[in-house]
C-alpha positions in Angstrom: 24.4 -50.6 -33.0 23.8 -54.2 -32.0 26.1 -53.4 -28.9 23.5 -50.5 -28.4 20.5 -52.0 -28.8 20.9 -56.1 -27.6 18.5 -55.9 -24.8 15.9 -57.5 -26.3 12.7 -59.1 -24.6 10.8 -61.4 -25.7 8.0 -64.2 -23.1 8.9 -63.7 -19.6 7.9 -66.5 -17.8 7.0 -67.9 -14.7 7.5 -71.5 -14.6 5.4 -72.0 -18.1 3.1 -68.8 -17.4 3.5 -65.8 -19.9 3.9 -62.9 -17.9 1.8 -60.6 -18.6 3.3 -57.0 -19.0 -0.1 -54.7 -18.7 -3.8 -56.1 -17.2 -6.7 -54.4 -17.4 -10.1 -55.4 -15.5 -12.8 -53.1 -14.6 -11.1 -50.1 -15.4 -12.9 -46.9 -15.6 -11.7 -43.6 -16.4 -14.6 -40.4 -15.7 -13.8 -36.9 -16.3 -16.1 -34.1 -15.1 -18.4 -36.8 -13.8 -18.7 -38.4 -17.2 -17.8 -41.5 -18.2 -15.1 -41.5 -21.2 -13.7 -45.0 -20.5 -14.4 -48.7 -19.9 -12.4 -51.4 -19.8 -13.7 -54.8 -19.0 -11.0 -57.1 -19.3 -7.3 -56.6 -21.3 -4.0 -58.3 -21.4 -1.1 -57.2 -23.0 1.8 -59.9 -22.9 5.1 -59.5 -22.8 6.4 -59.6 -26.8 3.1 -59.0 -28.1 2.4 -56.3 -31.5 -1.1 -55.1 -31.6 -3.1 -52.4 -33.1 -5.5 -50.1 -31.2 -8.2 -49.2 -33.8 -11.0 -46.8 -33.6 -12.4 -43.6 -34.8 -11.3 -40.1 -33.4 -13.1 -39.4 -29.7 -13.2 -43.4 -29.3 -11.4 -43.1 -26.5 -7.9 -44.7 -28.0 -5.6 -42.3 -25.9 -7.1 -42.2 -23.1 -6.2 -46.0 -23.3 -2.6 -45.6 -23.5 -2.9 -42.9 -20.8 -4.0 -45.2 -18.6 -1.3 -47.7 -19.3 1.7 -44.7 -18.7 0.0 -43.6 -16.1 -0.9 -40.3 -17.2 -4.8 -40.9 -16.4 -5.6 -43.0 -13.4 -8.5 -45.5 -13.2 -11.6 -45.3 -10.7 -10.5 -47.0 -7.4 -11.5 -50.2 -6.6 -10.9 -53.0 -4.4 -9.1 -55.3 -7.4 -6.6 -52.8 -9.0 -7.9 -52.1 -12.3 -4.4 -51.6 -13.8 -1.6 -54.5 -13.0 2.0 -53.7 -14.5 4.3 -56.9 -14.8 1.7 -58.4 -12.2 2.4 -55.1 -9.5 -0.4 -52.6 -9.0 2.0 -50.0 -7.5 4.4 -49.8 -9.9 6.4 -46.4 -10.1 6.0 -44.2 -13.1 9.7 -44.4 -13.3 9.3 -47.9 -14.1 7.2 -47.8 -16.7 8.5 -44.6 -18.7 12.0 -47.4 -18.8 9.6 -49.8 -20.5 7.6 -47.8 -22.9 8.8 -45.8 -25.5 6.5 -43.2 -26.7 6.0 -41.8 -30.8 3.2 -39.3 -31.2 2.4 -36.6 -33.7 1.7 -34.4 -31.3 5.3 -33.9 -30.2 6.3 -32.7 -33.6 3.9 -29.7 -33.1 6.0 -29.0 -29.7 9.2 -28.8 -31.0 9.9 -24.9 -31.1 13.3 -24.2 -30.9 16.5 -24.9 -33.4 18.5 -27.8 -31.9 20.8 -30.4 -33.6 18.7 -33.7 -34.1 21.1 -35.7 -32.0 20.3 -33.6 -29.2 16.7 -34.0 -29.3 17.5 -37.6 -29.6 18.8 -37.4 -26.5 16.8 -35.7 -24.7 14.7 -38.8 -24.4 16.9 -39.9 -22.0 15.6 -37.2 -19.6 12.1 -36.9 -20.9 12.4 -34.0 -22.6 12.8 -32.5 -26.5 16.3 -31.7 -25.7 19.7 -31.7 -23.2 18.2 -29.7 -20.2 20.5 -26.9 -19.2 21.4 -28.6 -15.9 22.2 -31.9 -18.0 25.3 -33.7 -19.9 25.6 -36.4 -21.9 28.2 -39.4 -21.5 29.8 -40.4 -24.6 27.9 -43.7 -24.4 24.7 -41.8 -24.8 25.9 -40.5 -27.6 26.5 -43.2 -29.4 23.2 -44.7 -28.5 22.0 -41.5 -29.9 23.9 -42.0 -33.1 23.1 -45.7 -33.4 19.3 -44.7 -32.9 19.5 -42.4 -35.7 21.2 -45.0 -37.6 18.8 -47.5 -37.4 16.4 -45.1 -38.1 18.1 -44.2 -41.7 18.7 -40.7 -40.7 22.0 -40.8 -38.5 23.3 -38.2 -41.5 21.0 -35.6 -40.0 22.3 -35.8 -37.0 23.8 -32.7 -36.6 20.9 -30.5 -39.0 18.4 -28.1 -37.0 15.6 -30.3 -36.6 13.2 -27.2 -37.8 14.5 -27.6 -40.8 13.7 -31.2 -41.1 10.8 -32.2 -43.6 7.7 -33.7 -41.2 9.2 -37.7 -42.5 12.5 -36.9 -40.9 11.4 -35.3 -38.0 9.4 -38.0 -37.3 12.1 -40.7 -37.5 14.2 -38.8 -35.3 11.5 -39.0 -32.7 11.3 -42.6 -33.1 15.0 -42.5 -32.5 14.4 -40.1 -29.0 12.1 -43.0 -28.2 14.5 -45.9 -28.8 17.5 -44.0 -26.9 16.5 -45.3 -23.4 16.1 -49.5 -24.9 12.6 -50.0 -24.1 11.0 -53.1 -24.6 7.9 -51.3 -26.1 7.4 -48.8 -28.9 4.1 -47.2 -28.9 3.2 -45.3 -31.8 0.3 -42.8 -31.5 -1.0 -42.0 -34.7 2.5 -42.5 -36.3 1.7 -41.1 -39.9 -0.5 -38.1 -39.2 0.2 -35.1 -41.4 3.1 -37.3 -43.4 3.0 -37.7 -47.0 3.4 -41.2 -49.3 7.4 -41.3 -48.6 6.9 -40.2 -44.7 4.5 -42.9 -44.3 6.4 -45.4 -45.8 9.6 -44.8 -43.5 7.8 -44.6 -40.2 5.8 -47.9 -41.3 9.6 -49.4 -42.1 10.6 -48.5 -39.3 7.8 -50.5 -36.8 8.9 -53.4 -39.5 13.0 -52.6 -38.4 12.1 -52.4 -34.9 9.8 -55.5 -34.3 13.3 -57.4 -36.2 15.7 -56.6 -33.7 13.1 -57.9 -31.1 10.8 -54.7 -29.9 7.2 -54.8 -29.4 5.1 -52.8 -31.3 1.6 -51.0 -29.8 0.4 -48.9 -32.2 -2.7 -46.3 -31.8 -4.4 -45.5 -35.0 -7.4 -44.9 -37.1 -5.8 -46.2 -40.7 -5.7 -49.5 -41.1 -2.6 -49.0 -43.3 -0.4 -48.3 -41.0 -0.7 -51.8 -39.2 2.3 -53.6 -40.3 2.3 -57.4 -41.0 3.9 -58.2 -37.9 1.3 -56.8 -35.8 -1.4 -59.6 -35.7 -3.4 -58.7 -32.9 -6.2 -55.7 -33.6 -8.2 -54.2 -30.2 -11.2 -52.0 -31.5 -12.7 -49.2 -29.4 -15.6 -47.6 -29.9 -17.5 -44.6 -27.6 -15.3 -45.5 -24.6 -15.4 -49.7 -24.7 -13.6 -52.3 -26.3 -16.2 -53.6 -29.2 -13.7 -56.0 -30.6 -10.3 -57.7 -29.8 -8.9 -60.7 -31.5 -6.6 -61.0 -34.8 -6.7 -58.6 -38.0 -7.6 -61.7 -40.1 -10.8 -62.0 -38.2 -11.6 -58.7 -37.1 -10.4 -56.4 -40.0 -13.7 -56.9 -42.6 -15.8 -55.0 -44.4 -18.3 -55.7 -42.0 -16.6 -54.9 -38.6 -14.7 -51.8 -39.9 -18.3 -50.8 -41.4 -20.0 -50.9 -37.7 -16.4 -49.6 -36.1 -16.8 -46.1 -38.3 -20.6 -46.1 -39.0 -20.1 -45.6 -42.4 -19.9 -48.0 -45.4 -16.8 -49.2 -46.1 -14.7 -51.8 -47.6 -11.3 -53.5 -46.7 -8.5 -54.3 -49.2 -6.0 -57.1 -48.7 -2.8 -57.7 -49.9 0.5 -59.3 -49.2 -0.1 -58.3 -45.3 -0.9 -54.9 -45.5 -5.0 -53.7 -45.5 -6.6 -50.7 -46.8 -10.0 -48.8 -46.7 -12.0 -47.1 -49.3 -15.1 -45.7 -48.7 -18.4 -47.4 -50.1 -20.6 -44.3 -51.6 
């Protein structure tokens, strides 16, 4: 596992100049002649754990699209989207970097396959080992380390259809670790999980930001930001309304005007919580 998984990045710098791993300036994003996105000004640093809050339609993955290249910005004279300072950078490039944990890719799994295979499959961007594929033995035990770290290496052979929606879930964090990227983003992580899901996916952000992995997660529950993550970004209706840390930006007040409804924040020992203000 350590062998596995030691390529760990933390500042890169030039001279004493963070490197910045994403910029954002003047990005917009239009779809059918409408407006959906608008980004004045972001950084995202090498190292850095942050938290993209907002309510559903804010325009939270259409973000993160624009950051894996999956959308592209308006053009305009100043590249709106800069990628370890390069405005050309290859897709290739950044799918090396970012490793990607959504909900939605539980819903397109479809077909019985052993877990480690899914696992692997990350290494060619896929839910499995395409047809025309193999895998080396040292993929495989990144495969089984992943699932290790990930508390579910004992599964590794089980038909992941058969997995409860926790498990499943962990072994896609483990499909997104396979490749050693030096970010995890999480997409609405806990969606559809129950109390003991939720804990294990939140555990594993935790296990992953110790071994030296940055953490962007995309959510609309302030619960599932970890203690490590101390950096919030708010969008609302297509614009960044708030970016700075979850001490200052995570009150009543600001989560109130985020969801246009009353509501109140919890804190305790790190972790924050809503409830609803009737």
């Amino acid at each position: 596992f350590i062998v596995a998984f030691s390529s760990v990045y933390f500042f890169t710098r030039q001279g004493n100049k963070v490197q910045s791993l994403f910029q954002l300036h003047n990005a917009v994003v239009r779809r059918e002649g409408k407006e959906i996105l608008s980004i004045g000004s972001f950084t995202l640093n090498h190292g850095e754990n942050i938290a993209l809050l907002g309510p559903n339609g804010a325009g939270k993955s259409t973000f993160i699209h624009l950051l894996t290249r999956e959308v592209f910005p308006l053009y305009k004279e100043e590249p709106p989207v800069l990628f370890k300072g390069k405005d050309r950078a290859t897709l290739e490039e950044i799918k090396k970097s970012l490793g990607i944990v959504s909900s939605t890719m539980q819903d397109q799994i479809t077909v019985h396959l052993p877990c480690v295979d899914v696992v692997c499959g990350g290494l060619f961007g896929t839910l499995g080992i395409p047809k025309h594929c193999s895998v080396t033995e040292e993929s495989l035990e990144k495969a089984y380390a992943a699932l290790e770290l990930l508390g579910v290496k004992d599964l590794a052979q089980r038909d992941v259809m058969t997995l409860s929606s926790g498990q499943a879930r962990r072994v896609l964090i483990a499909r997104a670790l396979i490749h050693d990227p030096e970010v995890l983003v999480f997409d609405e992580p806990t969606t559809s999980l129950d109390p003991e899901g939720m804990y294990y996916v939140r555990k594993a952000m935790r296990d992953l930001v110790k071994i030296g992995k940055s953490i962007v997660l995309v959510t609309h529950y302030p619960e599932d930001i970890i203690p490590e993550i101390n950096r919030v970004v708010m969008i609302k209706e297509g614009t960044l309304f708030a970016d700075g840390s979850k001490q200052e930006l995570l009150t009543s007040s600001n989560m109130s005007k985020l969801f246009d409804v009353p509501l109140r924040v919890l804190a305790q020992d790190g972790y924050y919580s809503l409830v609803s203000e009737y």
